[in-house]
HTML snippet that shows the backbone in 3Dmol.js (N, CA, C, O; Angstrom):
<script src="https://3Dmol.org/build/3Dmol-min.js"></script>
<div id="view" style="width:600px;height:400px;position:relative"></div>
<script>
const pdb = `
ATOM      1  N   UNK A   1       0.840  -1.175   0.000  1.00  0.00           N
ATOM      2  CA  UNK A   1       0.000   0.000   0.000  1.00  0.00           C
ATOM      3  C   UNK A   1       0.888   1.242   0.000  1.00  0.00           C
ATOM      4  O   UNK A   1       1.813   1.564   0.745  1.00  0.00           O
ATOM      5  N   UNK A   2       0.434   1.738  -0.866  1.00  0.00           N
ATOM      6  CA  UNK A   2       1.259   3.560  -0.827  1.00  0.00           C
ATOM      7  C   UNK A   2       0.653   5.096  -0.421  1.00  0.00           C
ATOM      8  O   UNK A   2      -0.422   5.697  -0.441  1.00  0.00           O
ATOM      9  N   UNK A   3       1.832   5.286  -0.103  1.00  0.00           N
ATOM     10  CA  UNK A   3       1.465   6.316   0.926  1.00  0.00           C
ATOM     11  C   UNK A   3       0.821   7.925   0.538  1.00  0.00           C
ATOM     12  O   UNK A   3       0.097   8.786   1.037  1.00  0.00           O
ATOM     13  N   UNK A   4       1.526   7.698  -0.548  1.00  0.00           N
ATOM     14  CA  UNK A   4       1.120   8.678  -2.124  1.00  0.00           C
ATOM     15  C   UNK A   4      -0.310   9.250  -2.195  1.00  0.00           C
ATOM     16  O   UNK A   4      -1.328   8.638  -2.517  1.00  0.00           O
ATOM     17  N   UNK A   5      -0.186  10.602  -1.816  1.00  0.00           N
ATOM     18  CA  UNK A   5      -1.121  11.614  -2.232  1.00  0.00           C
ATOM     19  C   UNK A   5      -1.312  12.027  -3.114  1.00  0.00           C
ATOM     20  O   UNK A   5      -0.519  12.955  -3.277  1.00  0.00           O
ATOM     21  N   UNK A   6      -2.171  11.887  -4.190  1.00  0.00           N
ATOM     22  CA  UNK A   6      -2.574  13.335  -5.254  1.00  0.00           C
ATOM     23  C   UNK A   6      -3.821  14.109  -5.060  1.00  0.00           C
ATOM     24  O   UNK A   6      -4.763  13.864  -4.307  1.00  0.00           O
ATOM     25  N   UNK A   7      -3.616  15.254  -6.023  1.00  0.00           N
ATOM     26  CA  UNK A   7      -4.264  16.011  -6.247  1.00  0.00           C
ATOM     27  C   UNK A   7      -5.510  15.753  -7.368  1.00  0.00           C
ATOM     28  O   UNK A   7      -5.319  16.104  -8.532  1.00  0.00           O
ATOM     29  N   UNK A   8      -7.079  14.987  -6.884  1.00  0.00           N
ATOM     30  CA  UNK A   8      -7.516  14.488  -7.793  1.00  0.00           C
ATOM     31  C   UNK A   8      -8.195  15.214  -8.263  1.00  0.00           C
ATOM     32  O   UNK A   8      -8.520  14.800  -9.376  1.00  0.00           O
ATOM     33  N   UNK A   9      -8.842  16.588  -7.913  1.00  0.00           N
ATOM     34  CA  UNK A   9      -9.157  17.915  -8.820  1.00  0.00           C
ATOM     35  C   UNK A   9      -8.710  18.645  -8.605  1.00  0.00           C
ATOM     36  O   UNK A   9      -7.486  18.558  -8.509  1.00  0.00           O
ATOM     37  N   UNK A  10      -9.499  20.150  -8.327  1.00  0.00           N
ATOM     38  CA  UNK A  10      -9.466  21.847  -8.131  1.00  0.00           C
ATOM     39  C   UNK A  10     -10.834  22.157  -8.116  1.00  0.00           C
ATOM     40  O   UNK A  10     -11.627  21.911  -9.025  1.00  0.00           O
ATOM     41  N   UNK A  11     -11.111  22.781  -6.904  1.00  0.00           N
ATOM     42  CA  UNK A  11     -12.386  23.337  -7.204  1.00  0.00           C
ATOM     43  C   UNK A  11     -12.112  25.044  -6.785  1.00  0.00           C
ATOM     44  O   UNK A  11     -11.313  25.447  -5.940  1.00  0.00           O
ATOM     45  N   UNK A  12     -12.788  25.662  -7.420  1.00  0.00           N
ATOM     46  CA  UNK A  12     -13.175  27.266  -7.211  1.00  0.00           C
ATOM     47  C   UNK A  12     -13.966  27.684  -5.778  1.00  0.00           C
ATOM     48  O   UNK A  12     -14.020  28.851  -5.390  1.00  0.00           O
ATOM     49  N   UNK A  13     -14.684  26.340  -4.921  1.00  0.00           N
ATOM     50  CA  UNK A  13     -15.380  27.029  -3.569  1.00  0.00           C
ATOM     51  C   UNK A  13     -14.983  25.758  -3.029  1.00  0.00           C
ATOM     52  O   UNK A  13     -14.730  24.724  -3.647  1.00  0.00           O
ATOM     53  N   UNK A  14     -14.964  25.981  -1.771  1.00  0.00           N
ATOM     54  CA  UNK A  14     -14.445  24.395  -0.958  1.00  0.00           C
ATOM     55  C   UNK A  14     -16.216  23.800  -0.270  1.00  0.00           C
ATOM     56  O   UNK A  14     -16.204  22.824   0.480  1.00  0.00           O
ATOM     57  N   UNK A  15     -17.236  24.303  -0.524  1.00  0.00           N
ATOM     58  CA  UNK A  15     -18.594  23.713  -0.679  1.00  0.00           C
ATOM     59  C   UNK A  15     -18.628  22.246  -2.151  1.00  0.00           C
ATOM     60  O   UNK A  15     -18.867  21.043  -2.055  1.00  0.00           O
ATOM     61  N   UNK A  16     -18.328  22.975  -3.171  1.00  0.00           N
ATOM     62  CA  UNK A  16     -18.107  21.927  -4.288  1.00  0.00           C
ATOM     63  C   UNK A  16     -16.762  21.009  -3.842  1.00  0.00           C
ATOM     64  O   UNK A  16     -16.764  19.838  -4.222  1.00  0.00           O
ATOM     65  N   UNK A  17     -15.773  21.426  -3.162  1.00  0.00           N
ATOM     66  CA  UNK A  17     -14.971  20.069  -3.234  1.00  0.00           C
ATOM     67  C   UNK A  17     -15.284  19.446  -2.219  1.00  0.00           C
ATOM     68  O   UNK A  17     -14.602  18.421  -2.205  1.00  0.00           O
ATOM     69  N   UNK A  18     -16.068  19.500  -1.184  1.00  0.00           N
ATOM     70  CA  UNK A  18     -16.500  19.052   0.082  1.00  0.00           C
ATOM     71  C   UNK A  18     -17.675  17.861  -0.342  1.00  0.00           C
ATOM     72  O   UNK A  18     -17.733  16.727   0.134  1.00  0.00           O
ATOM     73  N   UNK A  19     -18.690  18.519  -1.486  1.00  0.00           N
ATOM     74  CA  UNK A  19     -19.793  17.928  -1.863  1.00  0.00           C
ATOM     75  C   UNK A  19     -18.962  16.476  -2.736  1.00  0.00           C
ATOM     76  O   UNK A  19     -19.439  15.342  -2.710  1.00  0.00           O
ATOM     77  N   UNK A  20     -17.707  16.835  -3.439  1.00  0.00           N
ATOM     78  CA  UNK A  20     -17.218  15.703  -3.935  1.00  0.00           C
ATOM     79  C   UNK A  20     -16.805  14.818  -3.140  1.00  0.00           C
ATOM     80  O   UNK A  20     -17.186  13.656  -3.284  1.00  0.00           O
ATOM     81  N   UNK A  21     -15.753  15.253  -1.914  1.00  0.00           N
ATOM     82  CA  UNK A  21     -15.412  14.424  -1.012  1.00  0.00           C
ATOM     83  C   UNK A  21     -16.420  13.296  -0.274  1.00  0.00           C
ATOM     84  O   UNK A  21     -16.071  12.213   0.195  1.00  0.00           O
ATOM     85  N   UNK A  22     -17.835  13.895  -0.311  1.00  0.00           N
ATOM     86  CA  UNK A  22     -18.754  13.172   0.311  1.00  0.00           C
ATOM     87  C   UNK A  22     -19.083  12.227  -0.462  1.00  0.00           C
ATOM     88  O   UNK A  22     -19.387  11.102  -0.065  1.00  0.00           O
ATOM     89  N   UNK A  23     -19.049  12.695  -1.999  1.00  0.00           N
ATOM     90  CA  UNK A  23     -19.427  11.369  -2.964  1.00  0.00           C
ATOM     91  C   UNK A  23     -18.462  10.155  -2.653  1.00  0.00           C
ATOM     92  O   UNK A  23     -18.932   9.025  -2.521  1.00  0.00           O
ATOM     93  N   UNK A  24     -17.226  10.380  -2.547  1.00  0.00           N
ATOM     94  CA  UNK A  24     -15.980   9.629  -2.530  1.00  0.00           C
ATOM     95  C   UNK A  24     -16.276   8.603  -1.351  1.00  0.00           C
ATOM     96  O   UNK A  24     -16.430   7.382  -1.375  1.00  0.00           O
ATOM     97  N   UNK A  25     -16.308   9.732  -0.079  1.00  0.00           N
ATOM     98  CA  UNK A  25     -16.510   8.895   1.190  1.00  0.00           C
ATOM     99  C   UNK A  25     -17.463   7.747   1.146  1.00  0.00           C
ATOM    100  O   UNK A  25     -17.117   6.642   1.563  1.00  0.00           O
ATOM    101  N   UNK A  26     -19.037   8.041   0.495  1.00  0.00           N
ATOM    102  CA  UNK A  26     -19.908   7.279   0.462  1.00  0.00           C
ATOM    103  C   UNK A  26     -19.585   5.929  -0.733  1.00  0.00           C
ATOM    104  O   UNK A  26     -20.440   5.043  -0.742  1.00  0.00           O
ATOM    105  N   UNK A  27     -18.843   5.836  -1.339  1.00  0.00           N
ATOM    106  CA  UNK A  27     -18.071   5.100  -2.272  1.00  0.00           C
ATOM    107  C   UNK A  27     -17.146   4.087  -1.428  1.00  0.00           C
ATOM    108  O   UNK A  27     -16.851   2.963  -1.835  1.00  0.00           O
ATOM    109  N   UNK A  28     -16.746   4.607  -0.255  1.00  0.00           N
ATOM    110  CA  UNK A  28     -15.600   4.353   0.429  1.00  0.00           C
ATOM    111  C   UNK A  28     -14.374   3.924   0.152  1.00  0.00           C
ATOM    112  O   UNK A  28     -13.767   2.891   0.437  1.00  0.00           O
ATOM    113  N   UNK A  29     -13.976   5.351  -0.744  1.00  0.00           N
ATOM    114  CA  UNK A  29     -12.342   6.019  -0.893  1.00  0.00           C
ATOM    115  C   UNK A  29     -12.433   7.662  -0.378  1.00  0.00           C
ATOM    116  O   UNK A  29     -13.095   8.638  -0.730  1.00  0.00           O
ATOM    117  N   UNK A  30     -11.380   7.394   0.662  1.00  0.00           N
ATOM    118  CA  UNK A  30     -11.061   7.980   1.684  1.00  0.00           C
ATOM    119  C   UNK A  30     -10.685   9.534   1.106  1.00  0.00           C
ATOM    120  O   UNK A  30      -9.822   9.683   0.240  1.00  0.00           O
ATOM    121  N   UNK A  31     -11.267  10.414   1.559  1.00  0.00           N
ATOM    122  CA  UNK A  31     -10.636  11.507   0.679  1.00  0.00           C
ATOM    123  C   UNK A  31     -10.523  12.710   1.534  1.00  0.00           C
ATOM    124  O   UNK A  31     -11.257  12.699   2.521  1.00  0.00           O
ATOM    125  N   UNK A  32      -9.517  14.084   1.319  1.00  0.00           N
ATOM    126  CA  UNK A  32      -9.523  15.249   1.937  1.00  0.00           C
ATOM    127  C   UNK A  32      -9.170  15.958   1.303  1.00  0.00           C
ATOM    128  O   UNK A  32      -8.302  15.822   0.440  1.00  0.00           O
ATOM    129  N   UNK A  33     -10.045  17.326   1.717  1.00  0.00           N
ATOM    130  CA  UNK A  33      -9.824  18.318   1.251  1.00  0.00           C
ATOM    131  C   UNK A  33      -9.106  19.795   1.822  1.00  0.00           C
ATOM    132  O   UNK A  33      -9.449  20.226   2.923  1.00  0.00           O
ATOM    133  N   UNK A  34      -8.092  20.524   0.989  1.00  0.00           N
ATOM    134  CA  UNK A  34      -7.508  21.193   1.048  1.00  0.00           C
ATOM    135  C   UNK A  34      -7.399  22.529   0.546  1.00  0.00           C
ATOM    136  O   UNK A  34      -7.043  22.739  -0.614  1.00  0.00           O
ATOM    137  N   UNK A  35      -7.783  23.761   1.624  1.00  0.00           N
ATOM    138  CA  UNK A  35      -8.192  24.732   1.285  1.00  0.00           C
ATOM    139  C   UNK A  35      -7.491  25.820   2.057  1.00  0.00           C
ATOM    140  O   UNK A  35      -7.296  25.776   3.271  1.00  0.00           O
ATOM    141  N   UNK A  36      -7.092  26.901   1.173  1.00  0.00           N
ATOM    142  CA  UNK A  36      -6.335  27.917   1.722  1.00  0.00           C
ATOM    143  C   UNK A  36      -7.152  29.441   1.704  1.00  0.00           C
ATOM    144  O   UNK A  36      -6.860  30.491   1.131  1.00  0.00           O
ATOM    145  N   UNK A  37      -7.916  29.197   2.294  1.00  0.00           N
ATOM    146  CA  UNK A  37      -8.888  30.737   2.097  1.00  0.00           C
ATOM    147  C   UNK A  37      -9.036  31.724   3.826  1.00  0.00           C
ATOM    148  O   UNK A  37     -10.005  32.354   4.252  1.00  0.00           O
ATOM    149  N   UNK A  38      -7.858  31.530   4.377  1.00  0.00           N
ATOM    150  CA  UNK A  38      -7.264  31.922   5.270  1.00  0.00           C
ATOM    151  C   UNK A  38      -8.878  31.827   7.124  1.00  0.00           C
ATOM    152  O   UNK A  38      -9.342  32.606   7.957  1.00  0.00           O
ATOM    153  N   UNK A  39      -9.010  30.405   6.750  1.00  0.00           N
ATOM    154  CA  UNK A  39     -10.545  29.703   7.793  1.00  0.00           C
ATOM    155  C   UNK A  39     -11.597  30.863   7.131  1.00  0.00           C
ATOM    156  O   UNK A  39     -12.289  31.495   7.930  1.00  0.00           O
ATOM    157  N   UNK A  40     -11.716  31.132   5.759  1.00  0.00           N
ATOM    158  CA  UNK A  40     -13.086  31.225   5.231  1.00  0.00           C
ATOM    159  C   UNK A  40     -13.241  32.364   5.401  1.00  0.00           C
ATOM    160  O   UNK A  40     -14.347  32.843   5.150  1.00  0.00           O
ATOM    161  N   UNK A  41     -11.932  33.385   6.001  1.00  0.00           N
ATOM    162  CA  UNK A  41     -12.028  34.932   5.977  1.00  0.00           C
ATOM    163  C   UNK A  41     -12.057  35.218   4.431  1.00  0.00           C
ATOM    164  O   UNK A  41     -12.699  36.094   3.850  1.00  0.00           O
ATOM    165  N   UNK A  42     -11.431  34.519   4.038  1.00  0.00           N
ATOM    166  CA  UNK A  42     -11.138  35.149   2.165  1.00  0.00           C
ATOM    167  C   UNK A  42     -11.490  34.249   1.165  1.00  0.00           C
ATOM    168  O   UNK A  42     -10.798  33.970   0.186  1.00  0.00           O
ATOM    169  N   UNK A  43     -12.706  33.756   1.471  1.00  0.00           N
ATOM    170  CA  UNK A  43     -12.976  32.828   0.626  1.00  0.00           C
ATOM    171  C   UNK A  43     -12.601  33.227  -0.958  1.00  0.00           C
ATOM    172  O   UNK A  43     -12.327  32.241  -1.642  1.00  0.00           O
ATOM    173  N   UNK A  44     -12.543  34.545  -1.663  1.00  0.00           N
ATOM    174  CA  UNK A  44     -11.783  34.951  -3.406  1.00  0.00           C
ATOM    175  C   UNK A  44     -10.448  34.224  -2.804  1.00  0.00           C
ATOM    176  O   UNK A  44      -9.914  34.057  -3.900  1.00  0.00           O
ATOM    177  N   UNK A  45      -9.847  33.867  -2.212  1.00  0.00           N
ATOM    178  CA  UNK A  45      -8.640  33.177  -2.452  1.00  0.00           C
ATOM    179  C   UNK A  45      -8.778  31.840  -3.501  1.00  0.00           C
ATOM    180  O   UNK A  45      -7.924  31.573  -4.347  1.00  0.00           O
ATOM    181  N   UNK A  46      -9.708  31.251  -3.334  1.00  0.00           N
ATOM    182  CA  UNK A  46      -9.678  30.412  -4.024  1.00  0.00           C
ATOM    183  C   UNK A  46      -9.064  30.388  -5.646  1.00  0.00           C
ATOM    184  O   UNK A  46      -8.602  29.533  -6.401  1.00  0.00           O
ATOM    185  N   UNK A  47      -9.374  31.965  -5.700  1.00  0.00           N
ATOM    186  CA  UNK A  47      -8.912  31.770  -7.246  1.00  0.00           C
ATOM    187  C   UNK A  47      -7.913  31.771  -7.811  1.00  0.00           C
ATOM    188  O   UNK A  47      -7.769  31.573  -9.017  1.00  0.00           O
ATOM    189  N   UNK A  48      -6.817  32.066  -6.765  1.00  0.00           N
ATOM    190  CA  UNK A  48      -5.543  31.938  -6.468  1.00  0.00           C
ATOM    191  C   UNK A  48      -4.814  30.804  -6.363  1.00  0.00           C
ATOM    192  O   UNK A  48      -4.002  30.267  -7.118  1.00  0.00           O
ATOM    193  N   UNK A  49      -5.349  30.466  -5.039  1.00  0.00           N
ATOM    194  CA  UNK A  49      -4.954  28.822  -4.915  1.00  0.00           C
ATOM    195  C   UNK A  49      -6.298  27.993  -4.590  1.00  0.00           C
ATOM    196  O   UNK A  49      -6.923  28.007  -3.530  1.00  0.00           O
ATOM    197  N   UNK A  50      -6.614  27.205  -5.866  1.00  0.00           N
ATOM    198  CA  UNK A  50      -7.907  26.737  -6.076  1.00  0.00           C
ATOM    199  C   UNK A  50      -7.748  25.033  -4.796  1.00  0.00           C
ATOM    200  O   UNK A  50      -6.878  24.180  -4.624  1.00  0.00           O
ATOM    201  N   UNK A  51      -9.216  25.325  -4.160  1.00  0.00           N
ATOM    202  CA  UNK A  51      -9.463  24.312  -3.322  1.00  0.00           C
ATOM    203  C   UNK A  51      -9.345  22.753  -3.722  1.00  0.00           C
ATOM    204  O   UNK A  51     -10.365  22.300  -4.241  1.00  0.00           O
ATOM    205  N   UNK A  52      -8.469  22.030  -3.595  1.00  0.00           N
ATOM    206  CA  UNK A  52      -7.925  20.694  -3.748  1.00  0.00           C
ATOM    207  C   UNK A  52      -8.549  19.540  -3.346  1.00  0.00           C
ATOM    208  O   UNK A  52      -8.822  19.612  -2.148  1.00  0.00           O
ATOM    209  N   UNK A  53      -8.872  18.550  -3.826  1.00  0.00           N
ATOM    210  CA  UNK A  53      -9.496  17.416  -3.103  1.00  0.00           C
ATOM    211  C   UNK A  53      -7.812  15.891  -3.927  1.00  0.00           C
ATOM    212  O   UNK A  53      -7.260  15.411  -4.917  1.00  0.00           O
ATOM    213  N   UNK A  54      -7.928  15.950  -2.031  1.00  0.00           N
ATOM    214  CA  UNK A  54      -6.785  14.672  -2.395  1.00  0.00           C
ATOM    215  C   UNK A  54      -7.375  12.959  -1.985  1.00  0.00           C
ATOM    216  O   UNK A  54      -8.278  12.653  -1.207  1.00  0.00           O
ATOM    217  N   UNK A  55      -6.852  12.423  -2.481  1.00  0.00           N
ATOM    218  CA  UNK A  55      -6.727  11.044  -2.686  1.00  0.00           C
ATOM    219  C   UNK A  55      -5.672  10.005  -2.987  1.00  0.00           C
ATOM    220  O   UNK A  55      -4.835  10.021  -3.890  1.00  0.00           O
ATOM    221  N   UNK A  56      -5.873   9.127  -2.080  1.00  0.00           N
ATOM    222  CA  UNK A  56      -4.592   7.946  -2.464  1.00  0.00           C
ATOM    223  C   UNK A  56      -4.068   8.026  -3.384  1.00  0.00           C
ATOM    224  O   UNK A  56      -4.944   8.618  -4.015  1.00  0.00           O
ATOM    225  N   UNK A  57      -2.968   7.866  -4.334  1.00  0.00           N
ATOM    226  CA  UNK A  57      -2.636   7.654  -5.790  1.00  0.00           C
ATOM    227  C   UNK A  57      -3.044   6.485  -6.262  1.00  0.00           C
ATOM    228  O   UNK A  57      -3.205   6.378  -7.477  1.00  0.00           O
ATOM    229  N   UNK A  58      -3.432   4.748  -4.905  1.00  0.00           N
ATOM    230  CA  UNK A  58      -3.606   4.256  -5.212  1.00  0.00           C
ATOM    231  C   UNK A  58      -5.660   4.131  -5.406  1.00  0.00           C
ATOM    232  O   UNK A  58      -6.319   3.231  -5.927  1.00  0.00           O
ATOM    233  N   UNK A  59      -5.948   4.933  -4.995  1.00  0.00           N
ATOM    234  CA  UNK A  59      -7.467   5.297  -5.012  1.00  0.00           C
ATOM    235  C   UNK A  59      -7.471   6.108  -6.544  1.00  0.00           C
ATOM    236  O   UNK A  59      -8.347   5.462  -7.119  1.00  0.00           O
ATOM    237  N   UNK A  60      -7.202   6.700  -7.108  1.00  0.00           N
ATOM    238  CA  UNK A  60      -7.298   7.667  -8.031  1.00  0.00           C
ATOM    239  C   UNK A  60      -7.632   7.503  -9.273  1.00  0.00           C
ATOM    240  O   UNK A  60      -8.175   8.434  -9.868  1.00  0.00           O
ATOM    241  N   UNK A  61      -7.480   6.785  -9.649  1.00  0.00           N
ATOM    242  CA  UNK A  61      -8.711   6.016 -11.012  1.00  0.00           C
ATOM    243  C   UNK A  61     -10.190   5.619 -10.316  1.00  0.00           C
ATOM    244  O   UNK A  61     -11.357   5.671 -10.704  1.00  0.00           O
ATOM    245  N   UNK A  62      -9.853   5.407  -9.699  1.00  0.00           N
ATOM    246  CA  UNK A  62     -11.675   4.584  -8.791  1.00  0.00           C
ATOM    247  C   UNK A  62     -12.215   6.025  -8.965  1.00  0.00           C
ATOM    248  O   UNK A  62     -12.968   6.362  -9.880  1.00  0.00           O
ATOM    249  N   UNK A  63     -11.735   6.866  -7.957  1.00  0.00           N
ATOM    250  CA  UNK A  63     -12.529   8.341  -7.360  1.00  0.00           C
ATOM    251  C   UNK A  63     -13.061   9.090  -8.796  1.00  0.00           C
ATOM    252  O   UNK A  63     -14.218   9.412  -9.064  1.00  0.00           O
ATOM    253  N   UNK A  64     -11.828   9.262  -9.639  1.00  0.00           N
ATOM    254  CA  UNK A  64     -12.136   9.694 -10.946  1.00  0.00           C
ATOM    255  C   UNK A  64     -13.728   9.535 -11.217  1.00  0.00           C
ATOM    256  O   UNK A  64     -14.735  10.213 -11.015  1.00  0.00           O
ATOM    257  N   UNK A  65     -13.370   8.104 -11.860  1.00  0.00           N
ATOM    258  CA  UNK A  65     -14.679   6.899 -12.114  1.00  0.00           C
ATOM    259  C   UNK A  65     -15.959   7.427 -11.201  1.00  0.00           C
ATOM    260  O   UNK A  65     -16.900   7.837 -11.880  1.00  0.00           O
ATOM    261  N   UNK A  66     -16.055   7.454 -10.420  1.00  0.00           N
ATOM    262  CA  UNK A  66     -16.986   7.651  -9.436  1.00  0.00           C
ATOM    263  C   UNK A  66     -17.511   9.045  -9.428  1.00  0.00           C
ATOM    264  O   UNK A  66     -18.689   9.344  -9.228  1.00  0.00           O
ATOM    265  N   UNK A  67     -16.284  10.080  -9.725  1.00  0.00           N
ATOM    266  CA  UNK A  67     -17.092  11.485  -9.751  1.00  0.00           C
ATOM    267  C   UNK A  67     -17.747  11.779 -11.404  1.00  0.00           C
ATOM    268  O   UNK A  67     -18.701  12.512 -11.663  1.00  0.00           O
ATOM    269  N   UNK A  68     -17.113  11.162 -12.162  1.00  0.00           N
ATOM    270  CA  UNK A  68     -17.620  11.128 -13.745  1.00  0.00           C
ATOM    271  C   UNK A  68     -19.126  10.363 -14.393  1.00  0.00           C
ATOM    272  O   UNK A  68     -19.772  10.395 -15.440  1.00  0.00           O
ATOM    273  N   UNK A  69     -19.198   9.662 -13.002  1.00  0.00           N
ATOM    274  CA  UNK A  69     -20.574   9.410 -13.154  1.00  0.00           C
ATOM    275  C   UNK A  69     -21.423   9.931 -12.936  1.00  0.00           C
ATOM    276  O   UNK A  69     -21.656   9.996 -11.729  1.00  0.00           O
ATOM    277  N   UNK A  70     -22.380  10.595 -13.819  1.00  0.00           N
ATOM    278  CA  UNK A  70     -23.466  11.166 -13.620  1.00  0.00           C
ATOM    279  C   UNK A  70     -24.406  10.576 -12.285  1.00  0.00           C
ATOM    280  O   UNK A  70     -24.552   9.354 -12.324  1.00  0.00           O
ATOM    281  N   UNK A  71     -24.896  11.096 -11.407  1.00  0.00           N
ATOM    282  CA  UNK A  71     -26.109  11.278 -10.577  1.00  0.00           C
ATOM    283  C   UNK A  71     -27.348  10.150 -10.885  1.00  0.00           C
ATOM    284  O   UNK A  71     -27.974   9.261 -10.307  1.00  0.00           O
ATOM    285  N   UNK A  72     -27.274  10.670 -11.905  1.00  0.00           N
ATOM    286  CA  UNK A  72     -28.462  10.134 -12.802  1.00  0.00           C
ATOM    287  C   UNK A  72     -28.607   8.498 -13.510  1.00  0.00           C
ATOM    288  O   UNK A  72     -29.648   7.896 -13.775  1.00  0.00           O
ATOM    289  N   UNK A  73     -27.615   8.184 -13.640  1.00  0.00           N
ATOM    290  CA  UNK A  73     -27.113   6.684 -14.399  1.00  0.00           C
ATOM    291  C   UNK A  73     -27.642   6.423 -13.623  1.00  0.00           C
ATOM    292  O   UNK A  73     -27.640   6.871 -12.476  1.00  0.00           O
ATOM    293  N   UNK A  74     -28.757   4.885 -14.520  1.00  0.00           N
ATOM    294  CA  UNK A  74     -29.412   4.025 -14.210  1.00  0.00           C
ATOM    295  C   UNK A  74     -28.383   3.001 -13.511  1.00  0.00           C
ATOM    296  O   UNK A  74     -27.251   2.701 -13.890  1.00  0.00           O
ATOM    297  N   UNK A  75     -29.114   2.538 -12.352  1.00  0.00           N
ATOM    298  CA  UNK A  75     -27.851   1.466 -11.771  1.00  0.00           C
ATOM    299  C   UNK A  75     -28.195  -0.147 -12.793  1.00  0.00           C
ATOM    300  O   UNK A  75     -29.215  -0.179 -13.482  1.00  0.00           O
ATOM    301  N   UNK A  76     -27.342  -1.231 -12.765  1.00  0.00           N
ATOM    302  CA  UNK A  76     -27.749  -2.173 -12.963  1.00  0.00           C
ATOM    303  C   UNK A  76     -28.512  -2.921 -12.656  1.00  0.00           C
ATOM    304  O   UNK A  76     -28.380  -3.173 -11.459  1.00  0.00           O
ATOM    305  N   UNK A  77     -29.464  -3.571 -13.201  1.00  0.00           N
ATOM    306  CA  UNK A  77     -30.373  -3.953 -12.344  1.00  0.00           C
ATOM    307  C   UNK A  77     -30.918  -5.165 -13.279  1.00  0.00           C
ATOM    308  O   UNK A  77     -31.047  -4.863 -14.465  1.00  0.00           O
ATOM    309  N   UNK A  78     -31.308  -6.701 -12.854  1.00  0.00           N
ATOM    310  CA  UNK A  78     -31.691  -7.581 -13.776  1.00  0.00           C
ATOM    311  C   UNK A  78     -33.593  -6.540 -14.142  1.00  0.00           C
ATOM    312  O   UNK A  78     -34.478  -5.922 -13.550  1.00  0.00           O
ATOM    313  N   UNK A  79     -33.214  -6.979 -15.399  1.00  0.00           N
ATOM    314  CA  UNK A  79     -34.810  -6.460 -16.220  1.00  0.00           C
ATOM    315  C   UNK A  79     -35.816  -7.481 -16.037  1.00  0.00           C
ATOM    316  O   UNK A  79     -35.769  -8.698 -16.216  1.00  0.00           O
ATOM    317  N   UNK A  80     -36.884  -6.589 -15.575  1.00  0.00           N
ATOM    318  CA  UNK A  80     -37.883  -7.489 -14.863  1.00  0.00           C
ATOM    319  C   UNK A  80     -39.476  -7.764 -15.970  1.00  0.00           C
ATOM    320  O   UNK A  80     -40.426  -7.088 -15.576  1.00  0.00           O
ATOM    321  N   UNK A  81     -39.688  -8.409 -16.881  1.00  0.00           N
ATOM    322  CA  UNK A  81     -40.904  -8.188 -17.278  1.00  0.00           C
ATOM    323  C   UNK A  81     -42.237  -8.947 -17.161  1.00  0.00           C
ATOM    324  O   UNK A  81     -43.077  -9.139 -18.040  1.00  0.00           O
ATOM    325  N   UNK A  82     -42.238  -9.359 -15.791  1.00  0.00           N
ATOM    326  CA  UNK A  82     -43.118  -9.430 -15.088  1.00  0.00           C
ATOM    327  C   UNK A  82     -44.248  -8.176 -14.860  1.00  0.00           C
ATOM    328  O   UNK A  82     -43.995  -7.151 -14.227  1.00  0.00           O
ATOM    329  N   UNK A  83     -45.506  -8.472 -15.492  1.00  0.00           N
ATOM    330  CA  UNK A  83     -46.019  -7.392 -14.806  1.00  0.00           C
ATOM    331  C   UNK A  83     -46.471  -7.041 -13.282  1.00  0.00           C
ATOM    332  O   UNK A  83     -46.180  -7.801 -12.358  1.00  0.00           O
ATOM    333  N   UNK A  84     -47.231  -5.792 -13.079  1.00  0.00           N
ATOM    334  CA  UNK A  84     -47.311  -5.389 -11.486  1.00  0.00           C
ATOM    335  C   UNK A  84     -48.854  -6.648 -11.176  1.00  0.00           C
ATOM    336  O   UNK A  84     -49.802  -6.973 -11.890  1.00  0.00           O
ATOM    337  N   UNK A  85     -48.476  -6.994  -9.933  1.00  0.00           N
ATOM    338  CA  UNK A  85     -50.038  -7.687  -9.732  1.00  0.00           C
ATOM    339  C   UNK A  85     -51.503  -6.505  -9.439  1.00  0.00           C
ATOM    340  O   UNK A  85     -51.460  -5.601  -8.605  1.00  0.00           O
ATOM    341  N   UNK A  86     -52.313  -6.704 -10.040  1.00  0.00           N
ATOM    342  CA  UNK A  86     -53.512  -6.139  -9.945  1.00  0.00           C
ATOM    343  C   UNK A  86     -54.327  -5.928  -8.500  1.00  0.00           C
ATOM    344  O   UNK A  86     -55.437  -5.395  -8.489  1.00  0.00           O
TER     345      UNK A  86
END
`;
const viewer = $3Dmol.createViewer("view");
viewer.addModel(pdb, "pdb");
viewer.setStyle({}, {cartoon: {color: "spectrum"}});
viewer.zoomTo();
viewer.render();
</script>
């Protein structure tokens, strides 16, 4: 196992990289986020040094995968054509 951090986006508000981190967590790959907006006095910092969400290096294709999926995608599911009982 490696110990190896990256940098698996950038976000512009640390609300959006927080909302990603939660996707991640609920996935369960471990993730944190990193933000320099001096505790939210200066939140325009961001645009400077844009808010970071890190992840394992060895997590970092998964998390990708996971944030590139739309919301919306139908999960798998065997197709049922049974109808409803009356």
């Amino acid at each position: 196992m490696s110990d190896e951090i990256v940098v698996l986006r950038e976000f512009l508000n640390e609300l959006d990289a927080r909302f990603a981190s939660t996707v991640l967590e609920a996935n369960g790959i471990p993730s944190q986020v990193l933000a320099d907006t001096a505790g939210g006095a200066y939140p325009s910092m961001a645009l400077v040094y844009p808010v970071r969400l890190l992840v394992r290096a060895e997590d970092a294709a998964l998390a990708a995968e996971v944030l590139d999926t739309p919301a919306d995608a139908p999960a798998e599911a065997p197709h049922d054509d049974t109808p409803p009982a009356a």
